[in-house]
N, C-alpha and C positions, 0 to 999 in steps of 0.2 A: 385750364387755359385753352384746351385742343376747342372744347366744344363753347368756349365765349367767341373764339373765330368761327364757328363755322355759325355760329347765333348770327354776328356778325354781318359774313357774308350773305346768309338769308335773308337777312333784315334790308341789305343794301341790294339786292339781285329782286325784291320782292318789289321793292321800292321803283327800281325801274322799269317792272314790269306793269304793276299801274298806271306809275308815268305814263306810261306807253299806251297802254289801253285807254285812260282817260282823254291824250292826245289824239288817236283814233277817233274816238266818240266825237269832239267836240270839232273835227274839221273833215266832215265829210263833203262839200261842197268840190264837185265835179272840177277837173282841170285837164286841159290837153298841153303837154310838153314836146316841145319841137328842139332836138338834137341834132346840127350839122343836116339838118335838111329831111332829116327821120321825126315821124310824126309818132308820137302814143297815142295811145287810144285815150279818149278820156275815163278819169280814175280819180277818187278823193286824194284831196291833199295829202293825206296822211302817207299816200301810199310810197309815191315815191321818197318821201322823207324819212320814213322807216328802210325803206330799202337803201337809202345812204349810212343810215345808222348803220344798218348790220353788215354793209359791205365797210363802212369803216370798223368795224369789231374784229372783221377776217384781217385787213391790212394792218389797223396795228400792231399784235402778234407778229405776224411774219415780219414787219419791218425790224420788231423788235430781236426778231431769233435771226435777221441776217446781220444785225446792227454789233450781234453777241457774236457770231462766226470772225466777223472780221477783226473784233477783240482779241481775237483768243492767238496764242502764237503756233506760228507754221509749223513748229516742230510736235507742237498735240494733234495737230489736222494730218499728218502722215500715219498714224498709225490706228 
């Protein structure tokens, strides 16, 4: 059972890393993004869309372990 999950999660972690790589390849066409008056350089499409990807991969986690803190009752967080 231990190693049909971890079959699993490879199968699904491989999966998106394709994804990824294939979306890369297919949208390199040059773009400049302008934030609150801050200019990027120009960069493929892909680039900063990957990079919302993986800064949403960090946020959900933490949202999730503060979301679990505040679950838990005061009297386990004292000691």
């Amino acid at each position: 059972m231990r190693n049909l999950k971890r079959l699993i999660f490879f199968v699904i972690v491989l999966l998106i890393v394709v994804a990824t790589v294939v979306f890369t390849l297919e949208n390199q066409q040059p773009v400049a993004l302008v934030f609150f008056g801050w200019s990027a350089p120009e960069l493929s499409v892909a680039f900063p869309v990957i990079l919302a990807l993986l800064v949403g991969m960090l946020i959900g986690p933490f949202l999730a372990w503060v979301a679990r803190l505040r679950r838990k009752p005061k009297s386990s967080r004292l000691a």
